[in-house]
C-alpha positions in Angstrom: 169.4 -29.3 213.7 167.9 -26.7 211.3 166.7 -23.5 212.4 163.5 -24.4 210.3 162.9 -27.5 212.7 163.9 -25.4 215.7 162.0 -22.7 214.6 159.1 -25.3 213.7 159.4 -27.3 216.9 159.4 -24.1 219.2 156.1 -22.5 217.6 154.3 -26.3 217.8 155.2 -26.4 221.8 153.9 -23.0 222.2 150.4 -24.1 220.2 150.4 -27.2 222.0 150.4 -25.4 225.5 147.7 -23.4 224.4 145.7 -26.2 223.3 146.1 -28.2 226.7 145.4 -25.4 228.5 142.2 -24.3 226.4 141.1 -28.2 227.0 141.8 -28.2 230.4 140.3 -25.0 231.5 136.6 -25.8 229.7 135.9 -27.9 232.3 134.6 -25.1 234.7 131.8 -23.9 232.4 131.1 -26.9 231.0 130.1 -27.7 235.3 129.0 -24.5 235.7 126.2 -24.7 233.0 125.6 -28.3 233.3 126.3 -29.5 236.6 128.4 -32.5 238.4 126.0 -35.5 237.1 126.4 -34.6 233.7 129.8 -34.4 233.7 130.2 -37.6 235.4 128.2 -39.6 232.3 130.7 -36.9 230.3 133.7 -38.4 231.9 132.0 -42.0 231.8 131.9 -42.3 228.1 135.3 -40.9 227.2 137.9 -43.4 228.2 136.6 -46.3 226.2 136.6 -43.8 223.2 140.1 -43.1 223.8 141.3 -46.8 223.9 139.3 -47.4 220.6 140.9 -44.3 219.1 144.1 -45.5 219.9 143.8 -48.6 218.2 142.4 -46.7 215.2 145.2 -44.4 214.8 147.8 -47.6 215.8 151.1 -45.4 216.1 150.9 -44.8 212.4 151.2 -41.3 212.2 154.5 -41.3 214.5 155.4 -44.1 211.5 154.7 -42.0 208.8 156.8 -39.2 209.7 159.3 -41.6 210.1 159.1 -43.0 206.8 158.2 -40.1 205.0 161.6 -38.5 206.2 163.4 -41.2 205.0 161.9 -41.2 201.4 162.5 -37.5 201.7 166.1 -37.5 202.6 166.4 -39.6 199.2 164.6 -37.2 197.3 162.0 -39.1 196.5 158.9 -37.1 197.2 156.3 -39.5 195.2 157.3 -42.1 197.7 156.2 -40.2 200.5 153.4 -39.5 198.9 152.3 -42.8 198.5 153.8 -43.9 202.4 150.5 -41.1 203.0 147.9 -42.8 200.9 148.7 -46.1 202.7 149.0 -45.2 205.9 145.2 -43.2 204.8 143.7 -46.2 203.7 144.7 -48.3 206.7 144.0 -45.6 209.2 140.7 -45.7 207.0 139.6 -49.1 207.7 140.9 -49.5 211.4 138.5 -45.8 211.8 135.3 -47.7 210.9 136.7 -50.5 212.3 135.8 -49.0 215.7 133.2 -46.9 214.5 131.4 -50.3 213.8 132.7 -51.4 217.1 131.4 -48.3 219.5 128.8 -47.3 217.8 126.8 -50.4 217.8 128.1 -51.7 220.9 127.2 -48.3 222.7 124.2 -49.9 224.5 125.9 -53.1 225.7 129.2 -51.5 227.0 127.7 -48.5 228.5 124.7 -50.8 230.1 126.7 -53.8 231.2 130.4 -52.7 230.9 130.3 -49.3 232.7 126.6 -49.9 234.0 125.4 -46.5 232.9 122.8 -46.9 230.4 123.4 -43.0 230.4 126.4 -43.0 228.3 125.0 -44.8 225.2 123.9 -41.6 223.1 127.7 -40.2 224.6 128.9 -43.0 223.0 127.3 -43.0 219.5 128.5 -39.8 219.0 132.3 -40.5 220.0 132.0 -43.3 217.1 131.3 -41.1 214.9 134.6 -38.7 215.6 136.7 -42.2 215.1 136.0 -41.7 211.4 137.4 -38.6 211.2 140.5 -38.1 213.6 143.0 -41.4 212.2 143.1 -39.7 209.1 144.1 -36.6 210.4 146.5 -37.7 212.2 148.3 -39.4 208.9 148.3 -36.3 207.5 149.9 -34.6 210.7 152.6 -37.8 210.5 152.9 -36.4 206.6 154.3 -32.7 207.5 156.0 -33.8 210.8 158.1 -36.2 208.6 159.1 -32.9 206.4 160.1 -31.3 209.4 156.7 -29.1 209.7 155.4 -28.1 212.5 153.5 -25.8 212.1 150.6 -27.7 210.4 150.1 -30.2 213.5 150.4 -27.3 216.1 147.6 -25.2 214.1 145.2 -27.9 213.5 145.4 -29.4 217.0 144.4 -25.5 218.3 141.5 -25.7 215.8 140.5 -28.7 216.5 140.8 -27.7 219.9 138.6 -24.7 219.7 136.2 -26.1 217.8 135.6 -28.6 220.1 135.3 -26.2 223.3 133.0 -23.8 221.6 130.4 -26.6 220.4 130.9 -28.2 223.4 129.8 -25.2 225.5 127.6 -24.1 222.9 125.4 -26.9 222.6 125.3 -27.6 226.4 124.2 -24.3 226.8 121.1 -24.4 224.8 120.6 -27.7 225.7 120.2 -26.9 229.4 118.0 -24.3 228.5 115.7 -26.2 226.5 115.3 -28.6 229.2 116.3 -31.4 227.8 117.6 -35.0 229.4 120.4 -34.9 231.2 121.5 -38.0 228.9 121.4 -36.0 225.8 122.9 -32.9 227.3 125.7 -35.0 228.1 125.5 -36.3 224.1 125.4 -33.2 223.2 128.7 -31.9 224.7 130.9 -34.7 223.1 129.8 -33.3 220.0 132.2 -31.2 220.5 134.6 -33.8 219.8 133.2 -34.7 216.0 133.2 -30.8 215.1 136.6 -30.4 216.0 138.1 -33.6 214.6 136.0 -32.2 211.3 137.7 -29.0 212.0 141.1 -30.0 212.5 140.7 -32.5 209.5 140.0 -29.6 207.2 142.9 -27.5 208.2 145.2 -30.3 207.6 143.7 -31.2 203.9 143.9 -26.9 203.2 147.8 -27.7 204.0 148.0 -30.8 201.9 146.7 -28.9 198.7 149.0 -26.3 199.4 152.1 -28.4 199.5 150.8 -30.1 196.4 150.6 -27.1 194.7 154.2 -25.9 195.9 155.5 -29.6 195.0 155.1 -28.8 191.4 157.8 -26.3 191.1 160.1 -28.3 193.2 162.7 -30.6 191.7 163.0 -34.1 192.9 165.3 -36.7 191.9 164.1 -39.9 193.3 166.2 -43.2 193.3 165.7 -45.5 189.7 163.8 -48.3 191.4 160.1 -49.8 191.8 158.3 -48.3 194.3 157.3 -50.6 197.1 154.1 -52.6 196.6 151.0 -51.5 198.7 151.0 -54.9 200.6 154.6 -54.7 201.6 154.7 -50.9 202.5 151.5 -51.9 204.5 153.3 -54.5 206.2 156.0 -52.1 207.3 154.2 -49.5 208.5 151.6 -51.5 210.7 154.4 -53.7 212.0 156.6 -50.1 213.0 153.7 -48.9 214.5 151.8 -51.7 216.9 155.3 -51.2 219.3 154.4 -47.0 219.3 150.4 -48.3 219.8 151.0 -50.5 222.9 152.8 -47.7 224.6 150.3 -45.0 223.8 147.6 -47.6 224.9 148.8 -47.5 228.3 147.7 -43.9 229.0 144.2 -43.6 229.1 144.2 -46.6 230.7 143.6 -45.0 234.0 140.9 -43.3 233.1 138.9 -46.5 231.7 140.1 -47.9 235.2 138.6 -45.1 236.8 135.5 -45.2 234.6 134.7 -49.6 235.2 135.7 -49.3 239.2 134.7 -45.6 240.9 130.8 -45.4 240.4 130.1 -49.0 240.8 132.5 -49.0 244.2 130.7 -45.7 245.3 127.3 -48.0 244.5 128.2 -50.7 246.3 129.0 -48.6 249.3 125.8 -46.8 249.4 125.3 -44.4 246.9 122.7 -44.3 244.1 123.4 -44.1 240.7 122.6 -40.6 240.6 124.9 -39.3 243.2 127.6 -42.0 242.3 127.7 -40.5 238.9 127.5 -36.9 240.2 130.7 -37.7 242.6 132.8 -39.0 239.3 131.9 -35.6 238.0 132.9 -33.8 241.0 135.9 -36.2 240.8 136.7 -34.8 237.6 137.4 -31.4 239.0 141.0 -31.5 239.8 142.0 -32.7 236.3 142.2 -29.6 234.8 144.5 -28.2 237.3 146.6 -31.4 237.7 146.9 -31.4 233.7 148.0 -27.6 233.5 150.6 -28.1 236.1 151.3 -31.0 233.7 151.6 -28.9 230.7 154.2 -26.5 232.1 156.5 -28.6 233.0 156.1 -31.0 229.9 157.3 -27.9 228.3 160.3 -27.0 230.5 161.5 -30.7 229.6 160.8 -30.4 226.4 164.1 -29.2 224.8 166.1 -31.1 226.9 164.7 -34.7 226.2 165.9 -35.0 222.9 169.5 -33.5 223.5 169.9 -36.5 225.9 170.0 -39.2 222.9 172.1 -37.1 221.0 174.5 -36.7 223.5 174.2 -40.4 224.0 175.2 -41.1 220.5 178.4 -39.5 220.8 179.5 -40.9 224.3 179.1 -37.1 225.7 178.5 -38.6 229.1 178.8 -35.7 231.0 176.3 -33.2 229.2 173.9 -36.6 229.3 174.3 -36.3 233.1 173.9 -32.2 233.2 170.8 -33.0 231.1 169.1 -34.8 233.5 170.2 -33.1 236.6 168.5 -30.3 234.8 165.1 -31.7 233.8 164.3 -33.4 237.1 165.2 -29.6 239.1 163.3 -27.9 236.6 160.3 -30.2 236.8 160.2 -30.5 240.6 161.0 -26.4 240.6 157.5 -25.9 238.6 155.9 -29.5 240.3 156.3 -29.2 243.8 155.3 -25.8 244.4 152.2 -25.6 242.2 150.9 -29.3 243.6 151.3 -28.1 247.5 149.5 -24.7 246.5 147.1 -26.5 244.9 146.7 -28.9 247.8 146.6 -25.8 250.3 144.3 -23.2 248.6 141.8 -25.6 247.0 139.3 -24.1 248.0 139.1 -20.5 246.7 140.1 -22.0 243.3 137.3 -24.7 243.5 134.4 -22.1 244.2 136.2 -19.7 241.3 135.8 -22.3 238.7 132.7 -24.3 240.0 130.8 -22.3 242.1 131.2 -24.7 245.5 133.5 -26.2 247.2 132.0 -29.7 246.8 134.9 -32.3 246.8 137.6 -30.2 247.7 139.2 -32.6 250.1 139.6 -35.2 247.1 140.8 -32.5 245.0 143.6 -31.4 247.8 144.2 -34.9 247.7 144.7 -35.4 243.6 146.9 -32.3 243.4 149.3 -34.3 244.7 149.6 -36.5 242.2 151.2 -33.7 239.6 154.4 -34.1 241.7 155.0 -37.9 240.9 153.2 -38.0 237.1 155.3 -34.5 236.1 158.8 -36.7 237.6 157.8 -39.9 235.9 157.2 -38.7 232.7 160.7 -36.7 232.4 161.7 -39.9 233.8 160.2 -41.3 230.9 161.2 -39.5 228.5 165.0 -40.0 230.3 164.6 -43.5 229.4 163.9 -43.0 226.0 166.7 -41.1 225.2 168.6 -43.7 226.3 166.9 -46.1 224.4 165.0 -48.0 226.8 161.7 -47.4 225.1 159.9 -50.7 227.1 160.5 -50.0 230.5 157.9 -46.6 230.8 155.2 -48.5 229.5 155.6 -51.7 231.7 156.3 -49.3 234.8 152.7 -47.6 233.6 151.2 -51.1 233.5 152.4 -51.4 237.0 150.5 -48.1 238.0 147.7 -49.2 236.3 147.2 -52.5 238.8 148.2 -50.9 241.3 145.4 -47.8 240.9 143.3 -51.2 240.4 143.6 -52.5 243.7 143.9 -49.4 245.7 140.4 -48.6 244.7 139.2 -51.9 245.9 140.8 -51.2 249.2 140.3 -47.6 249.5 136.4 -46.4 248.0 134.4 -48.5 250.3 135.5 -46.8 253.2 136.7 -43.3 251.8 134.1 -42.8 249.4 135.3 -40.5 246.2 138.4 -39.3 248.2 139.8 -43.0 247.9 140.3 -43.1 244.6 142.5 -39.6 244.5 144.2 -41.4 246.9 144.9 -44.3 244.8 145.5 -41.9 241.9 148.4 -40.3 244.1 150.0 -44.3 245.3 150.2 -45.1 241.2 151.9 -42.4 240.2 154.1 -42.4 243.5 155.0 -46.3 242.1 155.3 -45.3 238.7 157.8 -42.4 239.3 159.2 -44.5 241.6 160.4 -47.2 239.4 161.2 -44.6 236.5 163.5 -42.9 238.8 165.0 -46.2 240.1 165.9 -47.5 236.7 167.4 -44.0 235.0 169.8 -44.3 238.2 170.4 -47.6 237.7 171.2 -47.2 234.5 173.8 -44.4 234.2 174.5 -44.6 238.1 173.8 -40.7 238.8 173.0 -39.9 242.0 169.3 -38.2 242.9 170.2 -35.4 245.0 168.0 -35.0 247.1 168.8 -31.9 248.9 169.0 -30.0 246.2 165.7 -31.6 244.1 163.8 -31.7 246.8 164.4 -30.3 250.2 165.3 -26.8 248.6 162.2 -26.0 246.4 159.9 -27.5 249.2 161.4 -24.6 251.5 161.2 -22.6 248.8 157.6 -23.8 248.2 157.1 -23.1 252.4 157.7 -19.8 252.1 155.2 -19.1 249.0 152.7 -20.9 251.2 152.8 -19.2 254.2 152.4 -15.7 252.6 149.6 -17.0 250.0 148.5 -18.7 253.2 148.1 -15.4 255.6 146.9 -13.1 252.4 144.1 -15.8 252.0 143.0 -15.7 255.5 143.6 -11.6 256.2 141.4 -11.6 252.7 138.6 -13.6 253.6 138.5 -12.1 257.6 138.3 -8.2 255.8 135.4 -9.3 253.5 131.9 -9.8 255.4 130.3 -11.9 252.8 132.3 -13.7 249.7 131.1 -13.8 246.3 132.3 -15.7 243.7 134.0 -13.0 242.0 135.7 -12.5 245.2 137.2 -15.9 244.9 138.0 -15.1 241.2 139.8 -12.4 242.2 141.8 -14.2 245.3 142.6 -17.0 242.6 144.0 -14.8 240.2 146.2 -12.2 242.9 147.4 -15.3 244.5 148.7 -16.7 241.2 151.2 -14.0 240.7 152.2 -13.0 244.5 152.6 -17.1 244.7 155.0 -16.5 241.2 157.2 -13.8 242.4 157.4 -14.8 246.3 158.7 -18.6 245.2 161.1 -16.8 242.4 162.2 -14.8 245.3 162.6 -17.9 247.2 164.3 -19.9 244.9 167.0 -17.2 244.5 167.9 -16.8 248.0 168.3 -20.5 249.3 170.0 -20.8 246.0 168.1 -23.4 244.5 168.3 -21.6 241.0 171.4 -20.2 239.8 172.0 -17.3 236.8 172.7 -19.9 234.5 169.1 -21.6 235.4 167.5 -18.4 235.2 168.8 -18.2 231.6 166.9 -21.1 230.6 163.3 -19.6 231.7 161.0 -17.5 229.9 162.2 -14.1 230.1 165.1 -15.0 232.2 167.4 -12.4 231.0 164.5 -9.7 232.2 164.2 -11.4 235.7 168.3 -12.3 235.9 168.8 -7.8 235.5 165.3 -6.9 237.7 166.9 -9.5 241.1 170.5 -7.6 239.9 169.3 -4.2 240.4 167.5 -5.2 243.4 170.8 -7.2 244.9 169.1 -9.9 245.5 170.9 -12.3 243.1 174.8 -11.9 242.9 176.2 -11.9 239.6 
């Protein structure tokens, strides 16, 4: 591997990280300004977006890079070229495809699908982002196939911030102009159209420059006719629907969530008003399931791909070393942050949103970060060993399952019900990804040492954050919110260095897994000179 890909690949996980967390964190003033009904009709309109999206884009900028690289590799740059204006055109037509589709459907799907005639306007705005963010992503599928990064990982922060600022922007002054909470809502996925616009413009600044820098290069494509438009089409749609049905699978949940929870809270009771103000509340643990999400996404990150090359050269062994090492680090950065979650939901709650409102359902959904974080390194386990079908039919499986538990479980929990389904389909789906990756190369899922180990670990963290909390809250007579701000933030990094601290002395993490961390050679020299860790 080149040091421009690693080089490349490093600086797009660190932009990526960035952009999660930047779209994960928005959610608290995005609450804070417009409150838990808006959000909910927010939250309503975005999973059918995402499906259509999906379908639009197709797995066709994952195809492009592929191809691109391969016309590349024979120097035959006007090749990729064209790969790029086909895979635009069809990306094109699929984009106002579902424009057509959302946008003038908005009424009937939001009215009789969802049954909130709020979400139309939502909607109609979403349709209009479609047209813009398939062609990006051909374009990102364009530099990823020439082995930049960087490209991708800066328009994706763009986009990103574009999209938060109008977001909070336009909320803002909406709110203040009094306007409908249906437009306020409207207004806020706005965001979503500036920052596809955003992100599209970056990527088409990088295409003129490598057009320009193209000129001076010397290529030597192959003597032969390049490949007609309807038979390079045919290739790259038929490469792609595989990648699509896989990717379709994910924001499946959320249109689950989206059909079943405020018409189950309904039946049981609640108007539409506070049914669609409880999905909103709902909606509060996802930003801190989804950052504890992000980190450990990145700790797997580098060691996911090593396992198919080790694979391809029968290196057995390191394959097995490989995965012994992603599922410690991901439970090592899981299982403590979910049960801290879980535990001290409520200072963080009132930090970010001002109340405490659903924190039981949120204590509930943190939960859930243990068994999605495990199943997708499981996931990505299985694809590096070339089972690329069994994630997605194991998701599927989550998917009905989430189904059903929400039949059984909102009528008589209320809001709380449907975390707890959220925490049974990802406890299935982990489940069978963990089952098969044994299965398959007959490692052994230690238990003791996965589990058992960083939960002590994770024990001791709690107890301290646990008796700092309470000491805290008994000294203070009457608890603001910056208070909480301030709890949320010290317990953050006391939490951090009592579980390092923990992890060292039950011997869960060794030097050589120190190594591996952020700054690990700082921390491996500060526990030296403190004798705590043995070298």
């Amino acid at each position: 591997m080149s040091n421009k890909l690693v080089k490349g690949t490093l600086i797009l996980s660190i932009l990526t990280l960035f952009t999660k967390i930047i779209g994960s964190l928005f959610w608290a003033p995005f609450q804070n300004i417009a409150g838990d009904e808006t959000v909910g009709i927010y939250r309503i309109s975005f999973p059918f977006y995402s499906i259509l999206l999906m379908i639009a884009t197709a797995g066709i900028p994952i195809t492009v890079s592929k191809f691109v690289a391969e016309h590349l590799s024979q120097d035959d740059y006007p090749g990729a070229r064209r790969v790029l204006r086909v895979a635009s055109l069809i990306l094109t037509l699929t984009g106002i495809l579902s424009f057509c589709i959302l946008f003038f459907g908005a009424e009937y799907i939001s009215k009789v699908i969802l049954g909130n005639s709020a979400a139309t306007s939502s909607m109609k705005v979403l349709a209009c982002a479609i047209l813009f963010v398939p062609i990006m992503g051909a374009y990102r599928g364009f530099f990823q196939g020439q082995q930049q990064m960087v490209p991708t990982g800066i328009s994706q922060l763009i986009e990103q911030i574009v999209r938060v600022g109008v977001l909070i922007g336009l909320t803002y002054w909406m709110v203040q102009e009094g306007m409908s909470l249906a437009t306020v809502a409207a207004g806020a996925t706005a965001g979503a159209l500036f920052g596809a616009i955003a992100g599209l413009m970056v990527m088409l600044w990088y295409n003129q420059r490598d057009k320009k820098e193209q000129l001076y290069q010397k290529w030597n494509p192959p003597l032969r006719r390049p490949e007609s438009f309807r038979r390079l089409s045919k290739k790259i749609i038929t490469y792609a629907i595989p990648i699509s049905l896989a990717t379709l699978v994910l924001p499946l949940i959320g249109l689950i969530d989206s059909f079943t929870v405020p018409r189950l809270l309904m039946d049981s009771g609640l108007t539409d008003k506070e049914a669609t103000e409880w999905f909103g509340i709902y909606g509060r643990g996802e930003p801190f399931v989804n950052v504890i999400s992000v980190f450990s996404s990145s700790l797997t990150l580098a060691l996911i791909p090593a396992i198919a090359a080790h694979m391809s050269r029968e290196e057995y062994e390191a394959v097995e070393h490989k995965i012994s090492q992603s599922w410690l680090m991901t439970l090592v950065i899981s299982l403590p942050a979910s049960l801290a979650l879980a535990v001290l939901v409520e200072p963080l709650n009132i930090a970010m949103y001002k109340d405490n409102n659903g924190g039981d359902t949120l204590a509930i959904l943190a939960f859930s970060a243990i068994f999605s974080t495990l199943a997708v390194t499981c996931s990505g386990i299985l694809q590096g060993l070339g089972f690329n079908k069994l994630p997605v039919r194991h998701l599927l499986i989550g998917a009905g399952v989430k189904v059903i538990a929400n039949f059984l479980f909102i009528p008589t929990m209320g809001i709380r019900g449907s975390a707890l389904a959220m925490v049974l389909a990802y406890i299935v789906v982990c489940g069978l990804n963990l089952w098969q990756v044994v299965r398959i190369t007959g490692i052994r899922f230690r238990f003791g040492s996965y589990v058992l180990k960083p939960f002590l670990s994770a024990g001791i963290m709690l107890a301290i954050l646990y008796l700092f909390y309470k000491s805290m809250i008994f000294l203070t007579d009457k608890p603001s919110r910056l208070f909480y701000i301030f709890i949320s933030l010290a317990m953050v990094l006391i939490g951090s260095f009592v579980y390092l601290f923990a992890l060292i002395i039950t011997r869960t993490l060794t030097e050589r897994d120190l190594s591996m961390i952020p700054m690990g050679g700082r921390i491996i020299t500060l526990f030296t000179r403190l004798r705590i860790l043995q070298r």
